[in-house]
C-alpha positions as CSV (number, residue, x, y, z in Angstrom):
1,X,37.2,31.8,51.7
2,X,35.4,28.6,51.0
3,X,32.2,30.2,51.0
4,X,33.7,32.6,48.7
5,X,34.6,29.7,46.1
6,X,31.3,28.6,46.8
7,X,29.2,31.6,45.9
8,X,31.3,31.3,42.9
9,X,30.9,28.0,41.6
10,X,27.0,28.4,42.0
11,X,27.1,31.7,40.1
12,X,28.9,30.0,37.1
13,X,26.5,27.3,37.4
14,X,23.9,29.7,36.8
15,X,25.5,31.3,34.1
16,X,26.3,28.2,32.1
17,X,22.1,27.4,32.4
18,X,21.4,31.0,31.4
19,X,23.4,30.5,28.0
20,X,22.8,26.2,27.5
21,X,19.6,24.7,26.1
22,X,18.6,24.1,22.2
23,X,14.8,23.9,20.9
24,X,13.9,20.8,20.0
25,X,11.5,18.8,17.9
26,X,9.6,15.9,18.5
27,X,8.7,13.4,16.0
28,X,5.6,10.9,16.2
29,X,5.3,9.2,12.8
30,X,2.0,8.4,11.6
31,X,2.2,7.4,7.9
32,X,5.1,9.1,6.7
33,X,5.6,9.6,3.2
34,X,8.6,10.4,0.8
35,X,11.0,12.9,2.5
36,X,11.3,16.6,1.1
37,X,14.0,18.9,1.4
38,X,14.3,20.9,4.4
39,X,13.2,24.2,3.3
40,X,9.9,22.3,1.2
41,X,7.0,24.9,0.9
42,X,4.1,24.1,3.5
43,X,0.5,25.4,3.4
44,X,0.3,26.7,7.6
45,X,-3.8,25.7,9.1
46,X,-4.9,26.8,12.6
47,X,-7.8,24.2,12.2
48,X,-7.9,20.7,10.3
49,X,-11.5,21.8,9.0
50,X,-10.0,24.2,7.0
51,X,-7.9,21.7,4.8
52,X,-10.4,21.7,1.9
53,X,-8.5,18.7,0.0
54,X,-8.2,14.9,1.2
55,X,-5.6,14.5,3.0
56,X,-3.6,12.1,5.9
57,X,-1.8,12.6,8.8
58,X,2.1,11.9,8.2
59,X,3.5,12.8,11.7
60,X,3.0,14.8,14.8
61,X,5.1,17.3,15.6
62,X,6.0,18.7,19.3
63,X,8.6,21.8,19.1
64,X,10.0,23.4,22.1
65,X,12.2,26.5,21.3
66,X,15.6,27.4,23.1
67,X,15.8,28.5,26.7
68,X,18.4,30.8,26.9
69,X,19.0,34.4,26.4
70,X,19.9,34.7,23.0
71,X,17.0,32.5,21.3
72,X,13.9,33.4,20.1
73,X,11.6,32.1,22.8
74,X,8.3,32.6,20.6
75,X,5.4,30.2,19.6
76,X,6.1,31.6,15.9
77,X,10.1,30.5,16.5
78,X,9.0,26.8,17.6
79,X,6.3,26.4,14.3
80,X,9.5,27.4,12.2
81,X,11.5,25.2,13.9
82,X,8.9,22.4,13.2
83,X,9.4,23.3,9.7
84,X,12.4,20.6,8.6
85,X,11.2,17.8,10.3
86,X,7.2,18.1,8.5
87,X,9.1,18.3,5.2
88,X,10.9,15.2,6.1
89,X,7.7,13.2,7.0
90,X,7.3,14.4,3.3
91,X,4.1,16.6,4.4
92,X,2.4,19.5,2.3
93,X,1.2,21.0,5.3
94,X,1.0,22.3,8.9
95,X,-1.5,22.2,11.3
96,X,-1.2,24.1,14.4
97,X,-2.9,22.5,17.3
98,X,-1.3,24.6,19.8
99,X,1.3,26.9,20.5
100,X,2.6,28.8,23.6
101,X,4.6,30.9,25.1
102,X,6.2,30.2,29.0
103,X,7.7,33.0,30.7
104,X,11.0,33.0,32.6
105,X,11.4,30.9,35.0
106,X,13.8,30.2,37.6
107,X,16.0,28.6,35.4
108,X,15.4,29.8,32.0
109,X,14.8,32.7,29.6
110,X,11.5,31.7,28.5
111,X,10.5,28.8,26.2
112,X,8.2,28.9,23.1
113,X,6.1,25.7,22.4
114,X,4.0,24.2,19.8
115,X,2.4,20.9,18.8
116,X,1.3,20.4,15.6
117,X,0.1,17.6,12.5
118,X,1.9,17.3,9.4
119,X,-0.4,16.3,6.7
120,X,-0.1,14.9,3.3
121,X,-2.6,16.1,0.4
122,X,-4.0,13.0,-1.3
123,X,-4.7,14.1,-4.1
């Protein structure tokens, strides 16, 4: 019977990581400027070379997406999550340095990652 409750307990354990874990975001001010609101447009780059106006880094961003089931676990889903936190380092824009997506694993669902520059026009 005690490996019984055992078998148990470990199963719940698994369950309970299954549906735990948030995204995050990771902020690494640079020269941050006046907040915006949350939902502030942003111009989106995949390259800094193709920001055609003078401009400054105002923070770098490092997203990681929700592990469990019921998240979206895509590199798309942890740019958007990414989204509050560049308007609050008041930036104008996004640059994507990277962005991935991490199968399951033994214990999670699958995680979507991104790191990325906020930046701030000048002009």
């Amino acid at each position: 019977m005690n490996i019984r409750r055992t078998l148990a307990f470990f199963a719940l354990g698994l369950i309970a990581i299954g549906l735990t874990g948030c995204g995050s975001v990771g902020v690494q001010p640079v020269s941050m400027g006046e907040s915006k609101p949350p939902n502030c447009q942003l111009d989106r780059y995949v390259n800094e070379r193709d920001i055609e106006r003078p401009y400054e880094v105002a923070c770098i961003l490092s997203s990681r997406t929700g592990t469990t089931l019921g998240h979206d676990k895509s590199a798309s889903a942890a740019i958007n999550n990414a989204h509050a936190d560049a308007c609050a380092c008041g930036a104008d824009g996004i640059v994507v340095e990277s962005a991935e997506e991490q199968g399951i694993t033994a214990f999670t669902w699958g995680q979507g990652k991104a790191e990325l520059k906020a930046v701030r026009y000048l002009d």
